[in-house]
C-alpha positions in Angstrom: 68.6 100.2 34.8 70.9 98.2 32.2 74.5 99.5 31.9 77.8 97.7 30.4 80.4 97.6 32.9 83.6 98.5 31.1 86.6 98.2 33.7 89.8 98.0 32.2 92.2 100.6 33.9 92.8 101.9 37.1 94.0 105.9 38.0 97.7 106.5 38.0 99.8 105.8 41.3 103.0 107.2 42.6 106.1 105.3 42.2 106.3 105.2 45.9 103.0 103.5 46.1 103.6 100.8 43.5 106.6 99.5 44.8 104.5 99.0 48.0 104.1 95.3 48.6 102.1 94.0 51.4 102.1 90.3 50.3 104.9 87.5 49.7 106.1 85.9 46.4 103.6 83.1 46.4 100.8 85.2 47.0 101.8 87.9 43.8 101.9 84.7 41.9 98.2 83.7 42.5 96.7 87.5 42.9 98.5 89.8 40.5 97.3 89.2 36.9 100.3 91.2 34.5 97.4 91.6 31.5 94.0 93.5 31.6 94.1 92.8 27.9 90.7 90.9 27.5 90.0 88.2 24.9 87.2 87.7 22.4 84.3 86.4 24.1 81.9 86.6 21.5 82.7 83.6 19.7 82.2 81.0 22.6 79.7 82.5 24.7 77.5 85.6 25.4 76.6 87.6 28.6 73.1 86.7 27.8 73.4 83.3 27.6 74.6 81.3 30.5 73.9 78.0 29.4 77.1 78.5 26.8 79.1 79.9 29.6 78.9 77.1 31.8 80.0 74.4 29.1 82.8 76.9 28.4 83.8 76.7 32.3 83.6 72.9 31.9 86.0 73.5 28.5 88.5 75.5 30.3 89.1 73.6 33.4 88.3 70.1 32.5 89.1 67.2 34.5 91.1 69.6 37.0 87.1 70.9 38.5 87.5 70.4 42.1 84.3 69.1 43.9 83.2 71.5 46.9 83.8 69.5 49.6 87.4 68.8 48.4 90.1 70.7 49.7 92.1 73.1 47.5 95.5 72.6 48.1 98.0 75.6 47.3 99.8 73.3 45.1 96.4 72.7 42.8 96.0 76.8 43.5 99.4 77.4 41.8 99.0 74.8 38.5 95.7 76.0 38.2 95.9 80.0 38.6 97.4 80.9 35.2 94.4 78.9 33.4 92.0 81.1 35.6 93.6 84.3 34.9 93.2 83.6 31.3 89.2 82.5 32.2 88.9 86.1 33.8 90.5 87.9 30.6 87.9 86.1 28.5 85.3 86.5 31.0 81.8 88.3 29.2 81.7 91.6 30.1 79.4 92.0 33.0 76.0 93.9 32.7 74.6 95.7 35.3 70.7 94.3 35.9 68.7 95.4 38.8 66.3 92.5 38.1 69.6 90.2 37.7 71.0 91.9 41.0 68.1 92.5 43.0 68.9 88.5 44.8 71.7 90.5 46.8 69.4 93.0 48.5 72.3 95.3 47.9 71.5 97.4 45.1 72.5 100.5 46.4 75.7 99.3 47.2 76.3 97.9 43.8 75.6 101.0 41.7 78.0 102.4 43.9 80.8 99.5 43.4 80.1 99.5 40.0 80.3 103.5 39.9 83.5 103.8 41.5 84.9 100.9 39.5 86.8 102.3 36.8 88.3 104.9 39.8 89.1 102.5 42.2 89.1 99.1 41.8 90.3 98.7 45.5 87.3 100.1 47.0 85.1 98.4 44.2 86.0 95.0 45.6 85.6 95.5 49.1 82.5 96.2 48.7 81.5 93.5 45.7 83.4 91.2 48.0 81.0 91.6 51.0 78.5 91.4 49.5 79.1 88.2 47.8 79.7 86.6 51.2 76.3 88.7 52.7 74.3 87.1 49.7 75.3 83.7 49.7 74.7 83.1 53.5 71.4 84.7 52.5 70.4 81.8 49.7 72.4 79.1 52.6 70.2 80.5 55.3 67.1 80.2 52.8 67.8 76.7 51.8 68.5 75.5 55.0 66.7 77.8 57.7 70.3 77.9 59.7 72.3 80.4 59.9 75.1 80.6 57.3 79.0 79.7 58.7 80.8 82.5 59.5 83.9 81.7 57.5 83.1 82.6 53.5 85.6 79.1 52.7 83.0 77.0 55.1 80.4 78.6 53.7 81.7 77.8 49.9 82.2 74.4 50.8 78.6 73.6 52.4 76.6 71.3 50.4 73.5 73.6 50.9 74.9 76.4 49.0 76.2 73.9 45.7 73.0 72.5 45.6 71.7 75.3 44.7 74.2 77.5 43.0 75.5 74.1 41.1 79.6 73.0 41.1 80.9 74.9 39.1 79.8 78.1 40.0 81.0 77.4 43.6 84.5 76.3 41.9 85.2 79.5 40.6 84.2 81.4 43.4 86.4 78.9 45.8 89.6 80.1 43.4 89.1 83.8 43.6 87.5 83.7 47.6 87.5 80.6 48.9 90.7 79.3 50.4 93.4 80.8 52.3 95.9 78.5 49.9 94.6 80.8 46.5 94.0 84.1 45.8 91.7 84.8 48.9 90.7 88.1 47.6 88.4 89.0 50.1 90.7 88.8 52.9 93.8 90.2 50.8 91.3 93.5 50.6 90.0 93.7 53.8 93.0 92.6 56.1 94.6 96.0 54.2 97.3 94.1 52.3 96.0 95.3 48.7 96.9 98.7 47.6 95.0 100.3 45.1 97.2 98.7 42.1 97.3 95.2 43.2 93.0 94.3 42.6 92.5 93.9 38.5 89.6 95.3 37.4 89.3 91.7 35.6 88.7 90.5 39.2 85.7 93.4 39.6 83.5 92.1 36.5 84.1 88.6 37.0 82.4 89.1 40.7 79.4 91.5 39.1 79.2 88.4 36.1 78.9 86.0 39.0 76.5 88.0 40.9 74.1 88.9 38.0 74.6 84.7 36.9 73.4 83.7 40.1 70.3 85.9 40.0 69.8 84.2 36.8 70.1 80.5 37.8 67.9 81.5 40.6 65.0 83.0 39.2 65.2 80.3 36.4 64.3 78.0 39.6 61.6 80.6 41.4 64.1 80.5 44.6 63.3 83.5 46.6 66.1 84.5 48.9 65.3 85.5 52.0 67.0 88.5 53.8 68.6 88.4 56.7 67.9 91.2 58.8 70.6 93.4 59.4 71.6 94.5 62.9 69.3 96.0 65.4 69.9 98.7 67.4 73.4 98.7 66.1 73.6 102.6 65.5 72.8 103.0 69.1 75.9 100.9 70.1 78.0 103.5 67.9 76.6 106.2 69.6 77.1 105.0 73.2 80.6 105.3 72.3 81.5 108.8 73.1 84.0 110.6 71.3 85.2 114.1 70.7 84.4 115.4 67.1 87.1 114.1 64.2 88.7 117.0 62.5 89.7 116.2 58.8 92.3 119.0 58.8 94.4 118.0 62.3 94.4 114.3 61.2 95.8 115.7 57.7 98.4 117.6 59.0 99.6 114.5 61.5 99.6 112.3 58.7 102.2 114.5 56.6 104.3 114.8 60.0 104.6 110.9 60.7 107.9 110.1 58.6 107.0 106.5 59.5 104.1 105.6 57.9 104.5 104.2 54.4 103.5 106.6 51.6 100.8 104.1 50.2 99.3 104.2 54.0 99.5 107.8 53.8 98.1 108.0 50.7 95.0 105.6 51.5 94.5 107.8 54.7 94.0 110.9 53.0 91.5 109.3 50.6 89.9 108.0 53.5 89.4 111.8 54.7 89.1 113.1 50.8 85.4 110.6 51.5 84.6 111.5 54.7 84.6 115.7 53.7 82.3 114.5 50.4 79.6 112.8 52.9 80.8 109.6 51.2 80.7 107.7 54.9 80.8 104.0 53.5 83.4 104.1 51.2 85.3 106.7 54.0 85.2 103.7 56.7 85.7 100.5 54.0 89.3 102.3 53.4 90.0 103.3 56.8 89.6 99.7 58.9 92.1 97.9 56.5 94.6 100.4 57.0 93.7 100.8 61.0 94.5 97.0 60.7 97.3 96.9 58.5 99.0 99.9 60.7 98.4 97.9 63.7 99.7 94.5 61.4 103.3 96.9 60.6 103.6 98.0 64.4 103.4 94.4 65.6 105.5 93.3 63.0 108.1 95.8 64.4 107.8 95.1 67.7 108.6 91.8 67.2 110.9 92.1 64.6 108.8 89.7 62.0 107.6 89.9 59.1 104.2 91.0 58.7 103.4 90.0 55.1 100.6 88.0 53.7 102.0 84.6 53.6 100.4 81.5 52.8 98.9 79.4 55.6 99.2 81.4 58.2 96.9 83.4 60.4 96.7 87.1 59.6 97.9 89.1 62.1 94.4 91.0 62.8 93.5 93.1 65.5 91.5 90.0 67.0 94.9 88.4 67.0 96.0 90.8 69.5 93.2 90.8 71.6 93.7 86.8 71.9 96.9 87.5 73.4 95.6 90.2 75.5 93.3 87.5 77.0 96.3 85.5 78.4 97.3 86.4 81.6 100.9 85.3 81.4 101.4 87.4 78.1 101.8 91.0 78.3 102.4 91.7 74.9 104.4 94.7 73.4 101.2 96.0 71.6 100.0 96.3 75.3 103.1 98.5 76.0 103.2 100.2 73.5 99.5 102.1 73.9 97.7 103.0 76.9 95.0 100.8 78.2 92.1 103.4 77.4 93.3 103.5 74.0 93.0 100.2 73.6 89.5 99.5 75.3 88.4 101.2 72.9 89.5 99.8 70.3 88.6 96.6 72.2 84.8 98.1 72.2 84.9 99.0 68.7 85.9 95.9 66.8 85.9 92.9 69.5 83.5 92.9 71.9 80.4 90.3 71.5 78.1 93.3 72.6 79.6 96.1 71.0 79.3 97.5 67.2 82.0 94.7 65.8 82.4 97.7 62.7 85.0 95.4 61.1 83.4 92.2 61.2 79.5 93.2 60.2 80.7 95.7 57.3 83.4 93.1 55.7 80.6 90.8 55.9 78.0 92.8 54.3 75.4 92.9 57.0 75.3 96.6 56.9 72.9 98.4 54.8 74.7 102.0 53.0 72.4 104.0 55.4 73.8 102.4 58.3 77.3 103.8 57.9 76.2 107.8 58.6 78.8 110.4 59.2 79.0 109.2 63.0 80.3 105.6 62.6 83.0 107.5 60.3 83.6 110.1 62.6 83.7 107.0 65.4 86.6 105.3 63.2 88.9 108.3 62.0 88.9 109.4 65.7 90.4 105.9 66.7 92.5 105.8 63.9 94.0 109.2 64.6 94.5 108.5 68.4 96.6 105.2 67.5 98.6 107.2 64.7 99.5 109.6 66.9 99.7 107.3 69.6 97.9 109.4 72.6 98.9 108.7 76.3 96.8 111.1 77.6 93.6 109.4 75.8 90.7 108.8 78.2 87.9 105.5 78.2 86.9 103.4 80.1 85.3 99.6 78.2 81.2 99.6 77.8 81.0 96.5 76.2 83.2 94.3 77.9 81.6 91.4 80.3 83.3 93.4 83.5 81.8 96.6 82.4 78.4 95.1 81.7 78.4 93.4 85.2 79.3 96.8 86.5 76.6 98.4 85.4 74.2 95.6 86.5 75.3 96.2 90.2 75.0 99.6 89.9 71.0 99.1 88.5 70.6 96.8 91.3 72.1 99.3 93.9 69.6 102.0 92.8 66.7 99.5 93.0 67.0 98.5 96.5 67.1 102.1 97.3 63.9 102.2 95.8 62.7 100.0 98.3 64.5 101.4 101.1 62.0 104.3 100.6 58.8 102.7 101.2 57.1 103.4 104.2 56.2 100.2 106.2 54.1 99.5 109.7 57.8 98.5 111.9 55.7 97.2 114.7 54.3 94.6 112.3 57.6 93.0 111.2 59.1 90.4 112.3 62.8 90.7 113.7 65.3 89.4 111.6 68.0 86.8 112.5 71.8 88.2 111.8 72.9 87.4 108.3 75.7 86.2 107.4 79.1 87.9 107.5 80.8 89.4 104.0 83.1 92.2 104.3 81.0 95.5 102.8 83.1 96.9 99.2 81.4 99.1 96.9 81.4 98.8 93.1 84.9 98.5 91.4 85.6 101.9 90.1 88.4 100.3 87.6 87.6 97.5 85.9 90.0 95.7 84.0 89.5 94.1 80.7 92.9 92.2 79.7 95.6 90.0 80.6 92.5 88.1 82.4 92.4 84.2 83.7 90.5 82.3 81.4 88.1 81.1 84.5 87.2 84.6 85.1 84.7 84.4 82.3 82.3 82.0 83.7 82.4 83.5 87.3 81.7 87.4 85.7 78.9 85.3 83.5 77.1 84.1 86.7 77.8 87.0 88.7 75.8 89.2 85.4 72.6 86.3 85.2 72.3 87.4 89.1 72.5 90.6 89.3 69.8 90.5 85.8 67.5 88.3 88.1 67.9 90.3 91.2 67.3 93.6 89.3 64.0 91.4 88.6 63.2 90.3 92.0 63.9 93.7 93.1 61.8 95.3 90.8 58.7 92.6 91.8 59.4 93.7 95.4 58.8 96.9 94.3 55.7 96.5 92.9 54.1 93.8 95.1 54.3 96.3 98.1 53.9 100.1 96.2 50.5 98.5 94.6 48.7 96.7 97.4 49.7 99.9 100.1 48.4 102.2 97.1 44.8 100.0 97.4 45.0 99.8 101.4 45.2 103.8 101.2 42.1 103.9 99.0 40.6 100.9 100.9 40.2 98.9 98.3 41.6 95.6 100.0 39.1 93.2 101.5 40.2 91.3 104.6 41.6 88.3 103.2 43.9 90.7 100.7 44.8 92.8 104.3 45.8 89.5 105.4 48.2 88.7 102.9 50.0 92.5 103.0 49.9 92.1 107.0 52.3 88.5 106.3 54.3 90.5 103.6 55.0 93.2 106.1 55.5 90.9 108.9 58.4 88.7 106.5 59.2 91.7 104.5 63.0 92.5 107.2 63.9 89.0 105.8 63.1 89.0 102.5 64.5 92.4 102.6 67.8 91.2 104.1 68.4 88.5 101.8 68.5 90.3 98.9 70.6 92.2 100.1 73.0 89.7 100.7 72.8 88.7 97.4 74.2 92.0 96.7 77.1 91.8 99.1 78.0 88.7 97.6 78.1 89.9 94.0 79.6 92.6 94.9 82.5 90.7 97.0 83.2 88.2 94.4 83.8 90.6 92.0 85.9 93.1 94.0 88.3 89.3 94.5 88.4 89.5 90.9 89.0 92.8 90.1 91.3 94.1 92.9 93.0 90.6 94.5 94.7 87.8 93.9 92.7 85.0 91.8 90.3 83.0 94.0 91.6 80.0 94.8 89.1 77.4 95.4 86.8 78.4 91.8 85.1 75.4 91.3 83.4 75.8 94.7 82.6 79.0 94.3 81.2 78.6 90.9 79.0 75.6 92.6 77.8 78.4 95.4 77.1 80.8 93.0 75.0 78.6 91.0 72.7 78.1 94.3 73.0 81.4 94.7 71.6 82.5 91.3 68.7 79.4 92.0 67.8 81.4 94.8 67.7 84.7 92.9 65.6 83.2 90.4 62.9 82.1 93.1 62.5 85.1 94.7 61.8 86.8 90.9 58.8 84.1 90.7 57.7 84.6 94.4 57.8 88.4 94.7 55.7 88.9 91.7 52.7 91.3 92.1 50.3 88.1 91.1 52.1 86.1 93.6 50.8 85.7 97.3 53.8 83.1 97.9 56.2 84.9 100.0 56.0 82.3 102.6 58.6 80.1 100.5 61.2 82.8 100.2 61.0 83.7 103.6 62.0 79.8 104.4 64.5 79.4 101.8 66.5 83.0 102.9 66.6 81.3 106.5 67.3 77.9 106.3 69.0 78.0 102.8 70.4 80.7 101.7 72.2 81.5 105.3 73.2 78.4 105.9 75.1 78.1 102.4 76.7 81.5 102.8 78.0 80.5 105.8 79.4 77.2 104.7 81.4 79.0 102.1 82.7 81.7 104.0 86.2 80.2 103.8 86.5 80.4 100.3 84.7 83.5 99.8 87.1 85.2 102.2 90.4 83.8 100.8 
């Protein structure tokens, strides 16, 4: 399929709406171009020859080309952006090539970009934005075999990618994307501080030009870029987030009633639920997360009583931005106040956890295919977005992602799997009496965990506390099996006497073995009800040295209990003379 991409107008806004201004002075300097009036092209170069173009790059920047490597300072941004906005109103008029394109792996979500263009230039570059960044990590990752960096500037400056792609190509691309001291379009978009007036459609065909140039330059070298594969399981995350169903109508109505919220907001919400009804689920939730975030961006900027602008060189105020601060346990911040915890574990779940969906990141980064973004990851985000809007004290959740909630349920598996074992029917007069094990005070499973306003040490004692309780699930599990399989072949005599032996010395050191993994349990358990429910331990260095032998021992008994392994013999040892013996050395700090 071959199309023209004519884009040179944008649907009517309200009055309202166009004096909406997200950004500083500086920043409408570099990013708003006054003119879509284009220039004459066809005199110094042609769309289908890219040779000419790149001499005419060469002609209109001269001298001032920046190397990659070189920083781009804002006052080189400033001298230099009126030239480039002239390079973009001359820019050939991009053509639409699937055998140009298909280097992105995105095809379907360039029809769409490029369908939607001449609506909504807005949506159009969040979406030709990620995947610019998704595609070039792909050709860094395929000239190198690492992974790309996460941070679209690091990745523009790596030497892989201009080796490839060649300076000036890269230089261009650094103007419009690559440095937070220029136009930074992609984070202008998807950080919600562009409305749909602010993106010129100039800036729409001079990404799709890029896009189909590159495919060129690469195929002219036979370089075959290499996918990467986009996230596993990752609708199963979404759905282990339980919600009730989003109704378009209710959030509607609330949206009129908050007097509040900005008309452009207002306006980009209803869109947002205008895409959801049409079945449209990507472009629904590529609307919705900037303006969740620039919401969030306002409130804080209220609270606070700053200004919450785009300004030059300084950190966005992004939801990850907040959950930094939630992290400290000497800042309560007013964000914190201001919602209820559930409300904002799952927000927490949704966008910031390492284990969870991260929707923001992986879609702004164009690591998720159009499929992947079905009707429930957009119900999933219009539900948050309505409970913060209307900002819902009575909302109910409880984290799923967070390390806490993850060692939670690994003590509950664990739990269930020595119950297991407690069921097995065992010869008692064969066993061999047990000595008393050490003393920890017997808590269950915390039923509230908590997820902010944590110390920063807390993370390495709830990440050995989670390897454990994996391994003892493990050793557990081999317990299991080692006895259920060899008293299944004793029923159907099937054991010779030498394999009667061994299950006779199992039996015989099974109350020990038993017992000590047990107390692995307690321990867990104890440690983690300290962090939860009392003061910080005291002594964590110690404690992080005990659990270490702690988890040694775990991982032994794993090894030893397996249903090939006859070696219970060094386990029965090691529970007695080591593991006891250590417990009880660090009972004082363990009981603080």
């Amino acid at each position: 399929m071959n199309m023209c991409v004519h884009i040179y107008h944008v649907t009517g806004m309200s009055v309202d709406e166009e004096n909406e201004c997200y950004f500083c002075d500086e920043i409408k300097q570099l990013f708003l171009i006054e003119s879509n009036n284009r220039c004459d092209t066809s005199s110094v170069c042609s769309s289908n020859n890219n040779t000419n173009f790149w001499r005419w790059v060469e002609e209109c920047f001269g001298d001032r080309l920046v190397y990659h490597d070189q920083p781009l300072s804002y006052e080189y941004c400033r001298s230099v952006t009126p030239a480039f906005h002239e390079f973009l109103r001359c820019c050939p008029t991009a053509v639409y090539s699937e055998q140009m394109l298909s280097w992105t792996g995105r095809l379907d979500l360039l029809s769409l970009a490029v369908g939607i263009a001449t609506q909504d230039t807005l949506r159009s570059s969040l979406i030709l934005t990620s995947i610019v960044e998704y595609s070039l990590g792909n050709v860094f990752q395929t000239k190198t075999g690492t992974a790309p960096p996460h941070l679209l500037r690091d990745l523009l400056m790596a030497d892989a990618l201009t080796s490839v792609l060649g300076e000036n190509a890269v230089y261009l691309l650094r103007l419009l994307l690559g440095t937070p001291n220029g136009i930074n379009l992609r984070n202008l978009v998807w950080h919600g501080f562009a409305s749909r007036t602010d993106v010129s459609p100039l800036y729409i065909n001079f990404l799709l030009f890029m896009l189909s140039s590159i495919g060129d330059r690469l195929e002219k070298m036979n370089f075959v870029v290499r996918h990467r594969r986009c996230a596993e399981q990752w609708g199963e995350l979404v759905e282990s987030i339980k919600l009730d169903h989003f109704y378009e109508v209710l959030f509607e109505g609330i949206l009129h009633d908050i007097s509040a919220l900005p008309e452009v907001l207002k306006s980009n919400w209803l869109q947002a639920i205008h895409l959801y009804r049409k079945g449209e689920f990507y472009q629904c939730v590529c609307i919705a997360l900037p303006q969740l975030e620039m919401y969030l961006r306002k409130l804080y900027g209220t609270l606070y009583d700053i200004d919450y602008r785009a300004k030059l060189n300084e950190y966005y105020i992004i939801m990850d931005t907040i959950f930094e601060e939630f992290d400290s346990m000497n800042a309560r911040n007013k964000i914190h106040r201001h919602f209820s915890t559930p409300l904002l574990e799952l927000v927490y779940d949704l966008f910031s956890a390492l284990e969870g969906p991260r929707i923001r990141d992986k879609l702004s980064h164009g690591e998720l295919k159009l499929s992947q973004v079905d009707e429930t990851l957009a119900n999933r985000v219009l539900c948050l977005s309505n409970l913060i809007l209307i900002n819902d004290k009575n909302f109910q959740y409880v984290s799923i992602f967070h390390p806490n909630a993850k060692l939670k349920l690994r003590l509950k598996e664990c739990e269930i799997a020595l119950d297991m074992i407690a069921l097995i029917e065992l010869p008692v007069e064969s066993m061999i009496e047990t000595e008393i094990s050490p003393f920890l005070p017997s808590v269950g499973i915390p039923s509230r965990i908590h997820i902010f306003h944590r110390e920063a040490k807390e993370a390495e004692l709830v990440g050995l506390l989670t390897r454990i309780s994996s391994v003892q699930k493990m050793a557990v599990d081999n317990l299991y099996e080692s006895l259920t399989s060899r008293l299944d072949a004793l029923v159907r005599r099937e054991l010779r006497s030498r394999a009667r032996n061994t299950l006779d010395n199992m039996v015989r050191m099974f109350p020990t073995v038993w017992q000590g993994l047990t107390l692995v349990l307690r321990i867990v358990k104890w440690i983690f009800h300290c962090l939860m429910e009392l003061t910080e331990l005291p002594t964590t260095t110690k404690v992080t040295r005990f659990l270490k032998f702690v988890l040694k021992y775990t991982e032994n008994a794993a090894k030893n209990l397996n249903s090939k392994s006859n070696a219970w013999q060094p386990l029965y040892e090691a529970t007695k003379r080591e593991l006891y013996d250590k417990t009880r050395q660090n009972l004082p700090i363990l009981l603080c």
